[in-house]
DRENKOL-523252 format. One record per residue (C-alpha): residue in one letter; x, y, z. Coordinates in pm, whole numbers, padded with zeros to 5 digits, always signed. Layout:
# DRENKOL-523252
AXYZ/...
# end
This chain:
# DRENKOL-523252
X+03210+06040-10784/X+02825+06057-10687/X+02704+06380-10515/X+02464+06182-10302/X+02467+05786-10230/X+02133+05594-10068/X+02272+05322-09855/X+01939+05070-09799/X+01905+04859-09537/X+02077+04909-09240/X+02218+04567-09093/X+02584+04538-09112/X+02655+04568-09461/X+02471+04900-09498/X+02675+05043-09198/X+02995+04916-09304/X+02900+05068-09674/X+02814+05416-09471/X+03129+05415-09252/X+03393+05381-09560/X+03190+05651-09792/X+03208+05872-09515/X+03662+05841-09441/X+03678+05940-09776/X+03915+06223-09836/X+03560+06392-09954/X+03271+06187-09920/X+02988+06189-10086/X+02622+06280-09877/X+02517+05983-09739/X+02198+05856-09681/X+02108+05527-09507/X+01739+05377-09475/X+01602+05101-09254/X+01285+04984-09297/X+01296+04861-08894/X+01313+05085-08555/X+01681+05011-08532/X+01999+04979-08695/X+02183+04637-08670/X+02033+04391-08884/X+02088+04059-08772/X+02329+04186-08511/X+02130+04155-08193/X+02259+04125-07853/X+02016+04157-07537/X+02137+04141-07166/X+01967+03971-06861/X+01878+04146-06554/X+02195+03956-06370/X+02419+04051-06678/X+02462+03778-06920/X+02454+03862-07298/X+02213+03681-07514/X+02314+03657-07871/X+02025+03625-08106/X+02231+03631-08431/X+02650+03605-08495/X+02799+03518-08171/X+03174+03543-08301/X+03394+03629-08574/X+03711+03465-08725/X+04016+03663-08769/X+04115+03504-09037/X+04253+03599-09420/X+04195+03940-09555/X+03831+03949-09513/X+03926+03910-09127/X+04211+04146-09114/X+03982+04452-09268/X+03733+04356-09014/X+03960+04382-08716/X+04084+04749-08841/X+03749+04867-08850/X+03690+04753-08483/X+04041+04896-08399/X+03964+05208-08577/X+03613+05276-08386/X+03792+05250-08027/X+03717+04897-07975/X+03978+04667-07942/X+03986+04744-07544/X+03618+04569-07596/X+03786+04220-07747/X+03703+03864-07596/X+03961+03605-07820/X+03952+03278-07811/X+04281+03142-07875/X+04358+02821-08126/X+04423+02572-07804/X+04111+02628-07646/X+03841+02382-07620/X+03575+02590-07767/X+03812+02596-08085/X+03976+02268-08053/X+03656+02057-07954/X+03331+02017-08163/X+03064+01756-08169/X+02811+01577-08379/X+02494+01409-08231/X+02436+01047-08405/X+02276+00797-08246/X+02156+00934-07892/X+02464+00980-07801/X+02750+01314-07828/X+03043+01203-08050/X+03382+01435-08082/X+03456+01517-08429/X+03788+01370-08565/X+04117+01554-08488/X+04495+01500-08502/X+04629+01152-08643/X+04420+00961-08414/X+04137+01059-08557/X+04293+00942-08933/X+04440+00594-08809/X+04123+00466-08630/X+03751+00458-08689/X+03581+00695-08441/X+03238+00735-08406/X+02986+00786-08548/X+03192+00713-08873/X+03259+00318-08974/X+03588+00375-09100/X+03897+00538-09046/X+03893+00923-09224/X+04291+00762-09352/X+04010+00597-09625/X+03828+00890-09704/X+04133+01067-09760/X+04265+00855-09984/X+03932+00849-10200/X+04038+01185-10191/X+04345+01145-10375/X+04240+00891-10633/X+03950+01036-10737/X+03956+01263-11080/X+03896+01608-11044/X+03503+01711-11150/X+03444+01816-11445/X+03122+02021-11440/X+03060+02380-11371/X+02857+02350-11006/X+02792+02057-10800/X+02611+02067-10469/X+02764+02010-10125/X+02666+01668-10102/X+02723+01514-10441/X+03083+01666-10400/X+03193+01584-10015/X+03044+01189-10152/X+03208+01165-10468/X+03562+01295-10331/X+03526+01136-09989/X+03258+00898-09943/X+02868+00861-09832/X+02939+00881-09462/X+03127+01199-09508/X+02849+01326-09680/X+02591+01225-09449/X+02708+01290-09160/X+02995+01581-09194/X+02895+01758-09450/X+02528+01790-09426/X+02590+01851-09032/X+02836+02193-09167/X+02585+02308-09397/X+02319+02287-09132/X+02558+02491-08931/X+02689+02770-09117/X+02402+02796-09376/X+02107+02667-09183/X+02081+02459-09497/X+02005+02148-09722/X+02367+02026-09869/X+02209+01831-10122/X+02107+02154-10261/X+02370+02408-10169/X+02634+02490-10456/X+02973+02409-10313/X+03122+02609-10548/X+02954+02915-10405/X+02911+02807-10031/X+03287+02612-09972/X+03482+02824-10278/X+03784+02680-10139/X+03693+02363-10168/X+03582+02355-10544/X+03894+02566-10601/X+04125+02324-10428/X+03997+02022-10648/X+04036+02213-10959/X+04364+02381-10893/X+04552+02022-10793/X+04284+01757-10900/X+04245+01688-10482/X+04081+01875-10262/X+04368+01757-09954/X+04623+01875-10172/X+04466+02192-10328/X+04468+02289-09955/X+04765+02161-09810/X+04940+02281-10110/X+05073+02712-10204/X+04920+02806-10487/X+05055+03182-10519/X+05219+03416-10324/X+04976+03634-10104/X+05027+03975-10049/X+04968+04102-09721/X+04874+04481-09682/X+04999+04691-09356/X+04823+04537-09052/X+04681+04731-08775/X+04817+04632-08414/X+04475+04431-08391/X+04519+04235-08690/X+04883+04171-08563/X+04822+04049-08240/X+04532+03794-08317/X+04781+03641-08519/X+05073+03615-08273/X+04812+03504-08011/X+04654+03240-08283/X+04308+03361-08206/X+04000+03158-08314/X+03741+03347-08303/X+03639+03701-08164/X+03357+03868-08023/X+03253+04181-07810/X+03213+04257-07431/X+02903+04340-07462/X+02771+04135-07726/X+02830+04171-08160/X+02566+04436-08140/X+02821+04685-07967/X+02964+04659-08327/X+02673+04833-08516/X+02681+05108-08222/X+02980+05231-08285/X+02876+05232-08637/X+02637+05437-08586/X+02814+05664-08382/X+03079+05660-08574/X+02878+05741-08893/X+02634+05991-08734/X+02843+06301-08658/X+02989+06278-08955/X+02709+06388-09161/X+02488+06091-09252/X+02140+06063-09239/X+02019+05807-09054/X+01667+05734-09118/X+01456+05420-08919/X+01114+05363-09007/X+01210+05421-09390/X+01133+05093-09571/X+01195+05150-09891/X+00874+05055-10121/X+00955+05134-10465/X+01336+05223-10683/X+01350+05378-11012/X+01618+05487-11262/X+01514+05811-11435/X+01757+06037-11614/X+02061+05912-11472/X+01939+05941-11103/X+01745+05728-10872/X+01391+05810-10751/X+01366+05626-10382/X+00967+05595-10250/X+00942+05575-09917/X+00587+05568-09691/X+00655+05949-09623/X+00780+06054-09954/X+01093+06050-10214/X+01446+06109-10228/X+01696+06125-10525/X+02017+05975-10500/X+02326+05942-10760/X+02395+05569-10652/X+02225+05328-10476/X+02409+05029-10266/X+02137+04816-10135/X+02243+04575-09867/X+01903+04458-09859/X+01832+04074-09898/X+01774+04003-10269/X+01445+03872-10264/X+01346+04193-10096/X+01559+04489-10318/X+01381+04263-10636/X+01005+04366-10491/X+01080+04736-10510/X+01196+04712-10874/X+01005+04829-11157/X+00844+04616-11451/X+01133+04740-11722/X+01415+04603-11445/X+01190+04286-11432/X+01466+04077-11540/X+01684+04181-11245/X+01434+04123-11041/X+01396+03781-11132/X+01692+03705-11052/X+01711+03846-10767/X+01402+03702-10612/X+01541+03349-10707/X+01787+03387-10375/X+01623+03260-10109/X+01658+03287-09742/X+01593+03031-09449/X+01455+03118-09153/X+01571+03022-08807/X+01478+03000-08491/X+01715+03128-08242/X+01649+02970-07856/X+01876+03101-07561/X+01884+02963-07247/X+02002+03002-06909/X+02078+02747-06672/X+02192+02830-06292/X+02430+02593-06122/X+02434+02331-06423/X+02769+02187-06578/X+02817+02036-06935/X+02846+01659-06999/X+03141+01826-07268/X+03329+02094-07324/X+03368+02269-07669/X+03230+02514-07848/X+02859+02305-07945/X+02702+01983-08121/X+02556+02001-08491/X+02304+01747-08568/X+02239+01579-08929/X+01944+01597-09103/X+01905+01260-09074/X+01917+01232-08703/X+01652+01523-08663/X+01570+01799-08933/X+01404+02045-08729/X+01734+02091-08476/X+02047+02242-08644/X+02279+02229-08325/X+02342+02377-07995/X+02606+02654-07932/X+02765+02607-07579/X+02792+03011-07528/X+02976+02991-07167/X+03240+02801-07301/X+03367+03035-07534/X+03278+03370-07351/X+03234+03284-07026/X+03299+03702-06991/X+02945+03743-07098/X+02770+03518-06807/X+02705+03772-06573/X+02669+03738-06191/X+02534+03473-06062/X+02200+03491-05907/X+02343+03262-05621/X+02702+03332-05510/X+02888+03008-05605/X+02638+02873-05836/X+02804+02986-06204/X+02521+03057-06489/X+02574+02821-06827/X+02409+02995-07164/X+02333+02768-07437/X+02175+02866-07792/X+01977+02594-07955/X+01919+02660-08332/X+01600+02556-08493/X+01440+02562-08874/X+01622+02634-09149/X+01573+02501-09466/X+01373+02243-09259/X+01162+02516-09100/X+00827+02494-09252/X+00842+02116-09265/X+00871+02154-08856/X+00747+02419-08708/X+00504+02559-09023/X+00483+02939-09089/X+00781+03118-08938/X+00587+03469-08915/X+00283+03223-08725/X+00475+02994-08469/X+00428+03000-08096/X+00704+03110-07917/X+00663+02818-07647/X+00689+02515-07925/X+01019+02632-07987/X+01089+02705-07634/X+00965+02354-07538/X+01114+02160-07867/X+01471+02408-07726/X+01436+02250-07348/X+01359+01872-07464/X+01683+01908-07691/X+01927+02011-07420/X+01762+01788-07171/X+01803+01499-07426/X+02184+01599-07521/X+02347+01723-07277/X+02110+01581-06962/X+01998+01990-06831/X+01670+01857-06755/X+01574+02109-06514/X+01354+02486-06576/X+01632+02741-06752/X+01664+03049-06546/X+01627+03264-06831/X+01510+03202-07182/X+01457+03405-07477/X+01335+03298-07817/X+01353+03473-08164/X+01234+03377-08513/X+01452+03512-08737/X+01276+03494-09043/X+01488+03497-09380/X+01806+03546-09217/X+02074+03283-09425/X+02087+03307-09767/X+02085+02961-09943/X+02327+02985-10244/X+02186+02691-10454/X+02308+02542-10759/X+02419+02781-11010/X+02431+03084-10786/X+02744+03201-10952/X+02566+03178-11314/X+02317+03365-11122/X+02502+03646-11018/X+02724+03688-11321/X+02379+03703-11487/X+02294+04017-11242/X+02621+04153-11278/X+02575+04163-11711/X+02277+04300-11648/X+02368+04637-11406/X+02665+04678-11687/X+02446+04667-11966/X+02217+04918-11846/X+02489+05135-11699/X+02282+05121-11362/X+02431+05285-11082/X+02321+05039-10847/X+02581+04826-10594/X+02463+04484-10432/X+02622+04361-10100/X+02524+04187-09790/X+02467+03815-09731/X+02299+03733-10063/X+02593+03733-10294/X+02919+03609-10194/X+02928+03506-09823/X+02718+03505-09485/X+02973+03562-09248/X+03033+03940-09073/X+03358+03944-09271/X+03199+03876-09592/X+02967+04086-09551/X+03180+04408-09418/X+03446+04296-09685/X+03186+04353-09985/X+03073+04720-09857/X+03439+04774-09883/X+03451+04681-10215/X+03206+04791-10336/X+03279+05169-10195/X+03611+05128-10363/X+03413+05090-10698/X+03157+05385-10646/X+03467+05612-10518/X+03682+05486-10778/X+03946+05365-10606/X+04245+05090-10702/X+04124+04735-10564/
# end
């Protein structure tokens, strides 16, 4: 085991990575750098004067499958749980989402209804698309993106509008270029497993073992939750992190970006502004793109594939509107590409976690937070240089959506805006050639160097917690 592990970058990743190094039975020193003023990453919660929590990054968090279940111990295991908001399956905010086509709001399909008859903004019953589905060969090639799959086993209109609208939402990004094998796994999967993606799905394919569940884990499944989040907002989650991590003899060091890594006689040499440290292992949780600039010319190589994942940047808008009621109720509206690039969707925050409205200003008159999400892969096209854009376009482009939408035509009572430059990894065709290509490489060269975070293999909080995990187990040797 290494004497002394540098943990870079200090978003979520990098603090899960630090918080299982340091439980176990004799941990290793542990040293975590952040290149910003504070530790978080893209965790970042901010509170009003009257109370209400502003998300500027993940709002929520699925309970779901392993990756979920390891999440929710972690939470239980830093005194949290008392801090839960759920939302359970039944609720609107799970039940009820919408797609913007046309001017108008449109419910996505759900339950038979939605099968049997055409609903808009689709022409044709989904019964059709289905059984495409079905009757279609399974593909034969090693990658495909988003689009060219969701049309070939499904139709155009599935394509256009559904899946395009889903990558927008989860990946801020362009389906015709996003692998699905590496963005929807269980989707490619399903198709090659039972030659249908419905049936791949619907169907068992293997017994899953289930590891000991903490109470948390437990009751999200007996109350059928949806989604998660905290009482005071998903940066309460690095906190504890950090307090957790802290006393425990880490060294936490902000203000520490790390400018150059290199591999000398078995140990790394870290340069930071102020100096160097040594380290036995490195994990970097840093974006790819960003760990590849601080590699030297005889890792070139790595670094080129590493600076080959990109990131989109996105524009984060909340708002705040006092005494103002939703045309709908769900949990938001995605827009396609087609209808208008620069707008990914609108989260309808009160809906889920109406805990994390504060007080009214005016007794009586409840607040309603919305998040519009701007950019993406669509970004420059839009708005131009993410580091250069005035805060106001967004704001203004932000008000003119929801006033278009969802009819809130008046002044918000609070707004905040954030650029969030680089923030989603876009896994493009042949990401997974990619990354086996990385992985051959840190074997080869016996480096002790472990990737995780958002670039590899998922951009959710659980993937992203789930791959420090595993990635510990490796360094600390311990049985997957």
């Amino acid at each position: 085991m290494p004497q002394t592990v540098a943990v870079v970058g200090g978003g979520i990743s990098g603090l899960a990575a630090c918080y299982h190094l340091l439980r176990a039975p004799r941990p290793p020193k542990v040293v975590l750098l952040e290149a910003s003023g504070r530790f978080g990453g893209w965790l970042q919660s901010s509170r009003t004067p009257e109370g209400a929590v502003f998300e500027h990054g993940p709002r929520g968090v699925r309970p779901a499958g392993a990756a979920g279940a390891e999440t929710l111990r972690m939470v239980s295991e830093l005194g949290l749980a008392g801090d839960i908001l759920a939302v359970p399956r039944d609720h609107p905010a799970a039940r009820n989402r919408f797609l913007y086509r046309g001017g108008a709001l449109h419910p996505l399909p759900s339950g038979l209804g939605g099968l049997l008859r055409a609903v808009p903004p689709f022409s044709r019953a989904l019964l059709w698309s289905a059984v495409r589905d079905l009757l279609t060969p399974a593909g034969t090639g090693p990658d495909e993106s988003a689009h060219g799959f969701a049309q070939r086993r499904f139709g155009h209109e599935v394509a256009e509008l559904a899946v395009d609208s889903l990558c927008r939402g989860v990946f801020a990004g362009d389906s015709r270029a996003l692998s699905v094998r590496s963005c929807f796994p269980a989707l490619f999967q399903a198709e090659r497993r039972r030659g249908s993606v419905l049936l791949g799905l619907a169907l068992p394919h293997g017994s899953r073992a289930r590891g000991p569940e903490v109470a948390l884990a437990r009751r999200a499944r007996a109350e059928r939750w949806s989604q998660w989040s905290l009482r005071g907002g998903m940066e309460t989650l690095a906190g504890a992190l950090v307090a957790f991590v802290s006393p425990r003899g880490a060294e936490l060091r902000c203000h520490a970006p790390l400018r150059h890594l290199c591999h000398r006689r078995g140990r790394w040499q870290l340069t930071l502004p102020d100096g160097t440290i040594t380290a036995d292992h490195v994990v970097s949780a840093l974006p790819a793109a960003a760990l590849a600039r601080t590699l030297p010319p005889e890792l070139s190589p790595l670094a080129r594939e590493l600076g080959s994942i990109r990131a989109a940047s996105v524009a984060v808008v909340n708002l705040q509107f006092q005494g103002a009621a939703l045309p709908v109720t769900g949990f938001g509206h995605l827009v396609p590409s087609s209808e208008d690039p620069a707008l990914l969707g609108v989260v309808y925050d009160s809906v889920a976690f109406p805990e994390l409205d504060g007080t009214p200003a005016t007794p009586g008159s409840p607040a309603l937070r919305l998040t519009v999400m701007l950019g993406g892969a669509w970004f420059q096209q839009s708005f131009g240089d993410p580091s250069a854009v005035a805060p106001e376009l967004l704001l203004g482009r932000a008000r003119a959506a929801v006033s278009e939408h969802l009819g809130l035509g008046g002044a918000p009572a609070r707004a905040a805006v954030r650029v969030q430059q680089d923030c989603i990894p876009q896994y493009t065709l042949g990401h997974w050639e990619r990354l086996e290509r990385i992985q051959r490489f840190l074997q080869q060269h016996q480096l002790p160097l472990s990737l995780i975070g958002a670039s590899y293999r998922g951009v959710s909080v659980n993937d992203c917690i789930s791959s420090a995990k595993e990635a510990v187990g490796r360094i600390l040797g311990l049985p997957p």
